[in-house]
N, C-alpha and C positions, 0 to 999 in steps of 0.2 A: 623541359621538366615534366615529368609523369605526374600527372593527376590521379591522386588516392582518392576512391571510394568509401567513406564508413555509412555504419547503419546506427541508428539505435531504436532498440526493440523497445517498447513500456509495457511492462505489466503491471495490475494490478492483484493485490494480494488476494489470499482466498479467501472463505467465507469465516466470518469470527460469527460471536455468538450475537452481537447487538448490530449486525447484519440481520439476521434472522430476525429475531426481535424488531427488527426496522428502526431503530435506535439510530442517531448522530454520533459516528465514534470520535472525529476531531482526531485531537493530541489526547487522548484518555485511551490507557495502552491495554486494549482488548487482543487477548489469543485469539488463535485460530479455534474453529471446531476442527474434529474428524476428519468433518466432509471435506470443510479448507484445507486441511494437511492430506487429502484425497486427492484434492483438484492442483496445490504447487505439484506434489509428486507425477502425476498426468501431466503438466505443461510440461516439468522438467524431462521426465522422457519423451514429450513430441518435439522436444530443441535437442536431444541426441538422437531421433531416429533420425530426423531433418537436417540434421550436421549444418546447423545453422552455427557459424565463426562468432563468436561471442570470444571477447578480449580481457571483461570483467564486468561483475556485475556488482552495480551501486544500488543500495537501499536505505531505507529510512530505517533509524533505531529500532522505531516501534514494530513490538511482536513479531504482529500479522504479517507486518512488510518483511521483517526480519527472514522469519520462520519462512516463507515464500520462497525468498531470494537465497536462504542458508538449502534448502529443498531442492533447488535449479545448479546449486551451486556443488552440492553432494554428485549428484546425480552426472554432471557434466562437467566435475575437473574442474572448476573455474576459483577464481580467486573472486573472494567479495570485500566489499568497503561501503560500508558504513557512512551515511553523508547526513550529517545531520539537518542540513538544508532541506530533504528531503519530505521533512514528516509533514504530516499533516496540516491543517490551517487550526487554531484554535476556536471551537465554538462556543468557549466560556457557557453561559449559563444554560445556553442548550443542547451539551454532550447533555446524551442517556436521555433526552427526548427523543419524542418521533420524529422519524425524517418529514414527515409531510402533516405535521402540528400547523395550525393555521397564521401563529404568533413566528416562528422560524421561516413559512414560506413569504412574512412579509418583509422580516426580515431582510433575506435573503436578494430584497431589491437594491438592498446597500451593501453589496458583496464587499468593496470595501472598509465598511464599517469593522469594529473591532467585537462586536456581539455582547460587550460586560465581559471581555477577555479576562479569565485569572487563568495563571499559570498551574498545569495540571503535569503531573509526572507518571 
């Protein structure tokens, strides 16, 4: 029996605005800027000059990831799907703070913890 090869690529989305900002986006569904819809259209043509075999591409609901993956997906023919599995972790009450607030990086030693999770659409 012949042994198949797969790959799978990851990318991350492009730059939104509470990137910049330095903000926590979580599940709190920030657009792309500009530059992010700059930088998906850039990767998406370096995965067709590269003729890199891509089969489909899965992304998370949300925008940025959206917009990324719908950008890659223009660009290179490709069918996308939507996995809701995908999004983000919830950072309840500190989406739209800083990423490196002194209270989130203590946080962040109980990565399992659920952070005051409420549900954000």
């Amino acid at each position: 029996m012949e042994e198949k090869t797969g790959y799978f690529y990851f990318v991350r989305h492009g730059e939104s605005k509470w990137n910049v900002e330095n903000k926590i986006c979580g599940v709190t569904d920030i657009p792309l800027t500009e530059h992010g819809i700059e930088q998906a259209h850039a990767l998406a043509e370096q995965i067709r000059e590269e003729g890199l075999r891509i089969d489909q591409v899965l992304c998370s609901p949300l925008l940025r990831a959206k917009r990324t993956a719908e950008e890659i997906c223009a660009v290179n023919g490709l069918p996308l799907r939507e996995e809701e599995r995908l999004k983000e972790q919830n950072f309840g009450r500190y989406e739209s703070t800083p990423r490196n607030g002194a209270e989130f990086r203590t946080a962040k030693e109980h990565f399992i913890d659920s952070y005051d999770a409420v549900k954000r659409c």
